[in-house]
Biotite code that builds the C-alpha atoms (Angstrom):
import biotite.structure as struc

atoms = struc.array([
    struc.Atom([55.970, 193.966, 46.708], chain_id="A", res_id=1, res_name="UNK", atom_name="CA", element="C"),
    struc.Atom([54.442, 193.426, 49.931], chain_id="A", res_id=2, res_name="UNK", atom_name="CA", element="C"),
    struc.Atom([54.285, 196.487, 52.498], chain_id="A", res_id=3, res_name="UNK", atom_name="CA", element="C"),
    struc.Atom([53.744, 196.698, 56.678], chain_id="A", res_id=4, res_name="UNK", atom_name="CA", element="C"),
    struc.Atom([49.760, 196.989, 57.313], chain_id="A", res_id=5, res_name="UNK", atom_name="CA", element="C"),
    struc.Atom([48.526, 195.303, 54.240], chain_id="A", res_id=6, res_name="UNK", atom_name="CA", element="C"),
    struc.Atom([46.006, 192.724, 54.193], chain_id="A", res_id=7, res_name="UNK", atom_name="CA", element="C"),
    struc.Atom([46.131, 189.269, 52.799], chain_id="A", res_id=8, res_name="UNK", atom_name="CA", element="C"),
    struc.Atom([45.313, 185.776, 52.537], chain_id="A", res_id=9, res_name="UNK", atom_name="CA", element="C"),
    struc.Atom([47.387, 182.623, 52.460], chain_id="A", res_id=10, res_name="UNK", atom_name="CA", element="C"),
    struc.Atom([47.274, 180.981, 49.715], chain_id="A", res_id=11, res_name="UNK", atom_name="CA", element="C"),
    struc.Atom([49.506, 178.035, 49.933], chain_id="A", res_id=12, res_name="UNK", atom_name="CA", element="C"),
    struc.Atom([49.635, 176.323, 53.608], chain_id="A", res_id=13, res_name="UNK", atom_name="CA", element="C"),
    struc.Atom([52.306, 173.997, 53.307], chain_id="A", res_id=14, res_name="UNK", atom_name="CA", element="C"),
    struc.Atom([55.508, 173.387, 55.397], chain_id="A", res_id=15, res_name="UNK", atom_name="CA", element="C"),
    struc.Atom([53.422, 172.915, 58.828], chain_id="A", res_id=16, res_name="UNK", atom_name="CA", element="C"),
    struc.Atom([51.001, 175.524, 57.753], chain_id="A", res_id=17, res_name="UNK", atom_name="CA", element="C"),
    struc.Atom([48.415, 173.807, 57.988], chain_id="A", res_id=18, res_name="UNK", atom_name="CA", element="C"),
    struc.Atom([47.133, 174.236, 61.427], chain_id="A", res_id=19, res_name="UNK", atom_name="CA", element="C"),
    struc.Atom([46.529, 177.551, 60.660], chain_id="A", res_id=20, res_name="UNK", atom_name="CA", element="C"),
    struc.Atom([43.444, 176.693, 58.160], chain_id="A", res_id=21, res_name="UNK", atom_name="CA", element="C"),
    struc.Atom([40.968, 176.622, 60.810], chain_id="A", res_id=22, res_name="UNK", atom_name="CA", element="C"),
    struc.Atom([41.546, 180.650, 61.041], chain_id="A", res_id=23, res_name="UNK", atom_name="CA", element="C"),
    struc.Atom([39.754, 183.275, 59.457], chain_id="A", res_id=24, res_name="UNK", atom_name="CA", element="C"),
    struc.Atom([42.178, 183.170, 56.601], chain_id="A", res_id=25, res_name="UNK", atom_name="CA", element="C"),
    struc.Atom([42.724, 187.392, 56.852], chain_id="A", res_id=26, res_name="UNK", atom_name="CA", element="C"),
    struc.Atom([46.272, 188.470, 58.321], chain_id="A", res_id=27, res_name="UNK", atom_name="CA", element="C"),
    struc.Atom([48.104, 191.750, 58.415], chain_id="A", res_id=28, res_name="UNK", atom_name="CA", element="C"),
    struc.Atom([51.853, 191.732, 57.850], chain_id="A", res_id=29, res_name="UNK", atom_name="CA", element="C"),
    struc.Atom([53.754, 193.095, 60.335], chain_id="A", res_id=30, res_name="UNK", atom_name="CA", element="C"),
    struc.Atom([57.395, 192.760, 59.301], chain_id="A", res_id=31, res_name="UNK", atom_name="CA", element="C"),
    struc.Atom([59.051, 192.330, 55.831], chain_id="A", res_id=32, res_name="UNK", atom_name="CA", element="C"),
    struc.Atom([62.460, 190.289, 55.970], chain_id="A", res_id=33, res_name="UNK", atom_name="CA", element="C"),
    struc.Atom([65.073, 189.370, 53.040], chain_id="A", res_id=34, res_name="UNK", atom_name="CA", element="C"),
    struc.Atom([63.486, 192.589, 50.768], chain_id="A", res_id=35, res_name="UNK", atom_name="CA", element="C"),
    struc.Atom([59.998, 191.087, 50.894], chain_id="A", res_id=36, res_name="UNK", atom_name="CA", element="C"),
    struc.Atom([60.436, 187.112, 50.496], chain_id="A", res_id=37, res_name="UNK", atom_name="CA", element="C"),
    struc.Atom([59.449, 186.852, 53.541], chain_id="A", res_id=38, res_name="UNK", atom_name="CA", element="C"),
    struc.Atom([56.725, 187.741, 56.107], chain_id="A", res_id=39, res_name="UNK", atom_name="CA", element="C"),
    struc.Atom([55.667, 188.343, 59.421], chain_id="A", res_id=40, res_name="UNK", atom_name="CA", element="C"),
    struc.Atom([52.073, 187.749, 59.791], chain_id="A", res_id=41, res_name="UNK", atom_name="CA", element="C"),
    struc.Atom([49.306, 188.132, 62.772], chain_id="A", res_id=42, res_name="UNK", atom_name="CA", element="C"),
    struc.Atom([45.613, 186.927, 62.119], chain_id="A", res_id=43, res_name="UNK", atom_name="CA", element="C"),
    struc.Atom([42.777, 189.911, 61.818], chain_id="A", res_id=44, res_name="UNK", atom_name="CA", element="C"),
    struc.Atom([40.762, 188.119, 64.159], chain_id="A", res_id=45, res_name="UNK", atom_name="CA", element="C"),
    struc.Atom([42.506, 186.761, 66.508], chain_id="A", res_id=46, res_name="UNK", atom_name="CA", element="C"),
    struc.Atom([45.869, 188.886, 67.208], chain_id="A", res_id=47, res_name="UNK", atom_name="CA", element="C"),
    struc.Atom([47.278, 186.257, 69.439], chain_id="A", res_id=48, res_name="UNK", atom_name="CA", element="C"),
    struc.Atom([48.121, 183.885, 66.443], chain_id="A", res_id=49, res_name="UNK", atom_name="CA", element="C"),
    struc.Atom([51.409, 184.733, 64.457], chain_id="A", res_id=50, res_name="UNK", atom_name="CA", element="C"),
    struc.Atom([53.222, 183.440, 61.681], chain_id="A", res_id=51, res_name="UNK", atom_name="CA", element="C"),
    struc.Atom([56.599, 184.792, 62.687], chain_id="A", res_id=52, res_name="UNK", atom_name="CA", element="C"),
    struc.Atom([57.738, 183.584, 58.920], chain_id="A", res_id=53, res_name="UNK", atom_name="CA", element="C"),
    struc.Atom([56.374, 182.710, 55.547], chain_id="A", res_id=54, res_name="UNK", atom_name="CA", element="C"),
    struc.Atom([57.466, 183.091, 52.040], chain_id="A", res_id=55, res_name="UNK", atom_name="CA", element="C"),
    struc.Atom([55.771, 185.997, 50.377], chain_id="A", res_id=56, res_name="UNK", atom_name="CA", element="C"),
    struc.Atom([55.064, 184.325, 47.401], chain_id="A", res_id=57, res_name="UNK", atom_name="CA", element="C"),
    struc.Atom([51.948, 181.955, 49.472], chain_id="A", res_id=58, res_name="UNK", atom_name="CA", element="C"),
    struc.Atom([49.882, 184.696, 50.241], chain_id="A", res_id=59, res_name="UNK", atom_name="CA", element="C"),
    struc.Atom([47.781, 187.431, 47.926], chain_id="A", res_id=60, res_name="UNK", atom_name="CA", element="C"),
    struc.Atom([47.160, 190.727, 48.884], chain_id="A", res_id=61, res_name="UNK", atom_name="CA", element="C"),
    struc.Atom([43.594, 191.635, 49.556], chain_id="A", res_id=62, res_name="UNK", atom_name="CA", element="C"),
    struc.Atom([44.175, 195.091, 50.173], chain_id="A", res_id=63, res_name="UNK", atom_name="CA", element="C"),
    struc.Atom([46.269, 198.235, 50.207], chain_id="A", res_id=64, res_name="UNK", atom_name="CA", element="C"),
    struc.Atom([47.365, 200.084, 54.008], chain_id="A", res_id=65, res_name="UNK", atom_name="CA", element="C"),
    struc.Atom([45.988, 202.820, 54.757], chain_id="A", res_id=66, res_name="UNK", atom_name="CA", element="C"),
])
């Protein structure tokens, strides 16, 4: 289940997603709604761009928080 701080990586960019390919495809989550099915997400690199929602099951965690 996905958890505040942890890293991961899109892996499906559908639904008007797709603008967001020409990122660094590395984003932390920052909220958890509906007990995990969906995220908030903000890019590593570039903190301005958010994902304010996406369904959990499109990314892949890269890494556990700290």
């Amino acid at each position: 289940m996905p958890v505040i701080n942890q890293i991961v990586k899109i892996n499906t960019f559908d639904d008007g997603r797709r603008e967001y390919l020409k990122f660094k495809n590395e984003w932390r989550i920052t909220k958890t709604m509906f007990n995990g099915g969906k995220l908030e997400l903000i890019n590593l690199k570039d903190k301005n761009i958010k994902i304010n929602s996406i369904s959990s099951w499109k990314v892949e965690i890269m890494e556990m928080p700290e």
